[in-house]
Every structure is written in structure tokens, then in C-alpha cells.
N, C-alpha and C positions, 0 to 999 in steps of 0.2 A: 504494500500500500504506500503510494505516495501523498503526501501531507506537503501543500501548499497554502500562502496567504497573497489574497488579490483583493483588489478594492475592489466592491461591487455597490453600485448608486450611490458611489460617496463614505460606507465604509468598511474597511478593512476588514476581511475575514476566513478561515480558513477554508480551505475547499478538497476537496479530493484528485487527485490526478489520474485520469484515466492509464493504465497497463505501458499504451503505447507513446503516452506523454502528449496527445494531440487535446486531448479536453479535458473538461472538469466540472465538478458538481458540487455547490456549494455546502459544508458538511451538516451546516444548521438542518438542511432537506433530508437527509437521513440519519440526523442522530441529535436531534432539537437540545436537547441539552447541555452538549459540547460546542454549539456552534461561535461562543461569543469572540473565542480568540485562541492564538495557538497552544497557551498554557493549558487554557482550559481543557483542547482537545486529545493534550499527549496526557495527562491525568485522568480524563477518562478512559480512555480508548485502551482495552488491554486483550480486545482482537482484533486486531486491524484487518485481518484476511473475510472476519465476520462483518466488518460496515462496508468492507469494498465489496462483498457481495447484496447489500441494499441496495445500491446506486443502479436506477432503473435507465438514466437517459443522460448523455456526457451535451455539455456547450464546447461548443471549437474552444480553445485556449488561444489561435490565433487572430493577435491583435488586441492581445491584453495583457499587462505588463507584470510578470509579477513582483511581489515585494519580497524583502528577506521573510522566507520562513517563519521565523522568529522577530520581527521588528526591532521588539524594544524589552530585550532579553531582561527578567527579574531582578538576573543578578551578573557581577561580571562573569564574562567568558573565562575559565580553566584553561589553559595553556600550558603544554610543554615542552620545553626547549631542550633542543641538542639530542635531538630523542631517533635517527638512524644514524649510522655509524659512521658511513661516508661525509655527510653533514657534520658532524661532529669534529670531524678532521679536517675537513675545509674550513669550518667557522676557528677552529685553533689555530691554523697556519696562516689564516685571513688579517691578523691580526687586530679584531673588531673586537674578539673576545676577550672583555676584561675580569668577564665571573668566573673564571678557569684556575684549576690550581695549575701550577706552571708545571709544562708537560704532558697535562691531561689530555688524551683524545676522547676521551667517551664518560661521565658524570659515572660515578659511582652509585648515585641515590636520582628518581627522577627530578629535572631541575621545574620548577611551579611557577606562572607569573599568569596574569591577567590584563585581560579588557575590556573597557569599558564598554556601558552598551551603547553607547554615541558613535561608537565604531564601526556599527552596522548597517552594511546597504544590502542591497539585492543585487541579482543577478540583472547584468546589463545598466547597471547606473556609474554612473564617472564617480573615479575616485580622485579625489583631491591633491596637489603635488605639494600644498602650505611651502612653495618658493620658498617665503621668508623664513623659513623657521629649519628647512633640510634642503640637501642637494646632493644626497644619497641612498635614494629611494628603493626598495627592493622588495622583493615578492616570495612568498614561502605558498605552496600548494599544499594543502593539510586535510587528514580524515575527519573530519567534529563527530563526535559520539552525543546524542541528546540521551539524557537519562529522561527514565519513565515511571521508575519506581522508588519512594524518597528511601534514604538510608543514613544510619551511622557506623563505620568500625564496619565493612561490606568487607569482607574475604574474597579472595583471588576467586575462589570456586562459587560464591555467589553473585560476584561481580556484574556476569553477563547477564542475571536475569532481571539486572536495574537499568539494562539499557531499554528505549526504547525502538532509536532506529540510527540511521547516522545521516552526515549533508557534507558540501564540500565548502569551505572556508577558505579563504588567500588571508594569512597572520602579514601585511603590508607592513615595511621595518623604514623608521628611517635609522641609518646605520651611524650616523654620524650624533646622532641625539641616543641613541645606545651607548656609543661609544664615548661620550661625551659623561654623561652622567653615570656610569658605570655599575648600571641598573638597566632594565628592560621595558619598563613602565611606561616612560615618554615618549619613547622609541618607537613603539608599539600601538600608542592609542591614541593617537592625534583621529579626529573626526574621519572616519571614512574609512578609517583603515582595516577593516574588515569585512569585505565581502562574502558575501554568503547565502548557498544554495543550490541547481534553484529549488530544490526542495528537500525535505527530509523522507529518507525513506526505511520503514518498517525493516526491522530485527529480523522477521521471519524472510522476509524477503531477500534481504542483501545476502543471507545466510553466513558464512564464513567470512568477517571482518580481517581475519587474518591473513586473506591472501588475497586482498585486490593491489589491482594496479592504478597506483599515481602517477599522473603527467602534468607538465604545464610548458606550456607555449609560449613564447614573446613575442610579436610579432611572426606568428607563425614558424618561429624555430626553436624545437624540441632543446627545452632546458633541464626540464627534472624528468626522470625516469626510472621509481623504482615499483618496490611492493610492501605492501605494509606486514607480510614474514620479514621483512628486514628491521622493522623498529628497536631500538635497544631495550625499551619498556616496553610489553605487550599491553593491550588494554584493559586485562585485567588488575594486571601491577598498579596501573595509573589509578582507577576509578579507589581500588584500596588504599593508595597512599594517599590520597586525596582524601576520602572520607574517615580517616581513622580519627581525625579529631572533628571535620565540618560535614555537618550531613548535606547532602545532595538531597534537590529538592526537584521534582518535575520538570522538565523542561531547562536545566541546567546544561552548558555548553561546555565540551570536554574537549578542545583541538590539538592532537594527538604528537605534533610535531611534521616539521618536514625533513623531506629527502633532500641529498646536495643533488648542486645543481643551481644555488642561489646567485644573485649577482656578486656578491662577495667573494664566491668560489673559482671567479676566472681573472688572470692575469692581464689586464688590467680589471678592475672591477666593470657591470657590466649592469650600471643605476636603469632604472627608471626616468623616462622624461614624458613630457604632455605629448599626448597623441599617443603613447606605447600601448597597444594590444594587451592585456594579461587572459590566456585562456588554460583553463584547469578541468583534467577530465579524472573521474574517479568510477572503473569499472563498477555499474549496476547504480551511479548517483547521476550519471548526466554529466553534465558540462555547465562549468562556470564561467562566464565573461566577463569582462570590467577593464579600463581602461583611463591611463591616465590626465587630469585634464591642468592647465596651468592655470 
């Protein structure tokens, strides 16, 4: 089941995506009590494969825009950084990395940061270059995990039964505002910088989270290229260390880390400017666009 949010007569709300991605049905139409908004529908909804079989009649989807999945997430985004191997050793030798013990290629414990939910656009909206503020712009293609089931102190072995479903995210870095304040924070959440979508799609569906394939594009040439069997943290590990002290609440955003492959990682670096293409495919999630504007 895929889990969409589109304006309709003005507002915002979630819908259903049809199989082949060509339409959709607004979800208040088949399941009244979930329809107000995306929280709402990933807290109820705990068989997705049972409401996608209500859905009597699809509307084209073409020519209607959608928004991020999630708009205006509850709470910040969960993030983890340095989290496939390859990346890990590019972002060390890159010299951007100032959170590193010296020598490190690969974090001994998962490393945590976040973002805000001002960070979040959708699929196909321009992301913002803030000129004034970076001139070191960069793109990371990432798995988001939405949780579905709230927890505290969640174990590796019940980890998976808190997810709901997963979506694709671009974690947008400015690298010099990273590197600069020698923290991840600013770097990372300037307005826009997070794209996201274009939809989330059901647990049952994606099936095996552990062996899709990440990609992303700049300008239509193959940057990133792995699989997420390559993560240094599986997603059970993350959703654990994460919850062993804060509980995870519905609709909470979990972005799993990216593959090298960043603008950081090539000699000379290899930024972001206005007008750059960013496209992100994540085997059984679709495709993410977005693109930078000055």
C-alpha cells in the first residue's frame, strides 16, 4: 500500500496510491476515521493490504502535485550519519569530518543527529541554495523508515514490527556550515533541506528492507550506487538505539544514512549549484526529484 498527501479543494490530505502509481483515492473515502492527516492514518492503519482492498475506483494522479508524505512531521527527523562503509571512508578522507576520532573509518556506536520539520518539501519542489549562508551544497540519497507502532527500550528482534512502511529522503548538507561549527545541526536543517517521498510505502509491501537498491543522479549522472545489505547499522540496531531511552511515536522519521558517492567524495568536490537536477530512486519506493534553485 502506498500512502500519499495531496491537496484536495484547498486541503491537505492523505490518499491512497493506486499499485501502479497512476491514481489515487482519497483515504477519508475508505476508512472515515483516519482521513484527517498523515499521523492520523499511519496510527490507524495496521493492515494496509486490508484498506487497499476497499478502494472501489482510482482518480488519474496526473496533474496533481503531491506534497511530502508527511508535511509537517510531529517531531524532528532521526538521522544517521556515516552509516555505509564506503561513505564513511570518503566522508574521513574528505576532510569535512570533524566528529571523527582520528583514524576512524567507520563509528563504533550508530552516530544520531536531526531535522527539523521546516526541512521538508515534497517531491518535485525546489530546494533552496540560502547563497548567503553556504557555497557547499551536497546531497545524500537515504532509506526513511516511518515507525507505526509507538515504543520504548524496542529490541533488535522487535524492532521490525514498529515499522510501518519506508519513503525516500535526500538529508541536503551544507558542508561548509558542518564543517564550520563542528556539529551536524546547521549543516543539515537550513529550510528545504529535506526532501521527501513521493510516498511512503507499507512494510508488507517493500518486504525485505535489507536488500534494496539506492541510487541518485545529478544531472542525470549516476552518483550513488549501493544497497542497503551494505549499511554499517542494520535497521534494527538503529530503531533500538534510538528508542532505548526516547520512545518512538507514530509517524516518527528514521533516515537510515547514505551511500558514498556524495559531492565530498570526489577530487575536487562536486557542490550543488541553482539549476542542479537531484534525482533518487529507491527499489519498490519510486523516485525522488528536486532540484536546486538560487
Amino acid at each position: 500500500m502506498k500512502l500519499a498527501t495531496l491537496p484536495i479543494d484547498g486541503v491537505s490530505q492523505p490518499v491512497v496510491i493506486a499499485p501502479d502509481g497512476q491514481g489515487f483515492c482519497p483515504l477519508r473515502q475508505v476508512l472515515p476515521g483516519a482521513g484527517a492527516d498523515m499521523l492520523s492514518a499511519i496510527a490507524a492503519i495496521d493492515d494496509p493490504a486490508g484498506v487497499l482492498g476497499l478502494v472501489g475506483a482510482w482518480t488519474p494522479l496526473s496533474g496533481h502535485h503531491l506534497l511530502a508524505p508527511i508535511p509537517r512531521p510531529a517531531r524532528n527527523i532521526f538521522c544517521v550519519g556515516k552509516n555505509y562503509h564506503e561513505h564513511a571512508k570518503e566522508f574521513a578522507q574528505s576532510g569535512f569530518d570533524t566528529s571523527a576520532v582520528r583514524g576512524e573509518m567507520a563509528p563504533e556506536f550508530p552516530v544520531i543527529f536531526t531535522k527539523p520539520f521546516s526541512t521538508v518539501i515534497g517531491d518535485g519542489d525546489p530546494v533552496p541554495a540560502h547563497a548567503g549562508l553556504t557555497t557547499q551544497l551536497d546531497y545524500e540519497a537515504e532509506l526513511a523508515v516511518i515507525i507505526g507502532k509507538p515504543g520504548i527500550g524496542i529490541s533488535r528482534a522487535a524492532a521490525l514490527d514498529h515499522v510501518w512502511g519506508y519513503c525516500i529522503v535526500n538529508d541536503v548538507t551544507a558542508r561548509d556550515l558542518q564543517q564550520r561549527h563542528r556539529q551536524w545541526f546547521l549543516g543539515k536543517s537550513l529550510d528545504g533541506f529535506c526532501p521527501m517521498g513521493p510516498w511512503i510505502v507499507s512494510a508488507d509491501e517493500v518486504g525485505d528492507s535489507a536488500d534494496l537498491n539506492v541510487r541518485c543522479w545529478i544531472n542525470g549522472e549516476l552518483r550513488q550506487d549501493a544497497n542497503t545489505r551494505d549499511l554499517i547499522f542494520d535497521i534494527p540496531t538503529i530503531i533500538e538505539t534510538i528508542s532505548a531511552g526516547i520512545t518512538l511515536l507514530p509517524g516518527d522519521i528514521i533516515a537510515t544514512g547514505t551511500p558514498a558517492g556524495v559531492g565530498i567524495g570526489f577530487k575536487p568536490p562536486k557542490f550543488l549549484h541553482p539549476g542542479d537536477v537531484m534525482k533518487i530512486s529507491i527499489d519498490k519506493l519510486g523516485t525522488l526529484t528536486n532540484w536546486i534553485v538560487g
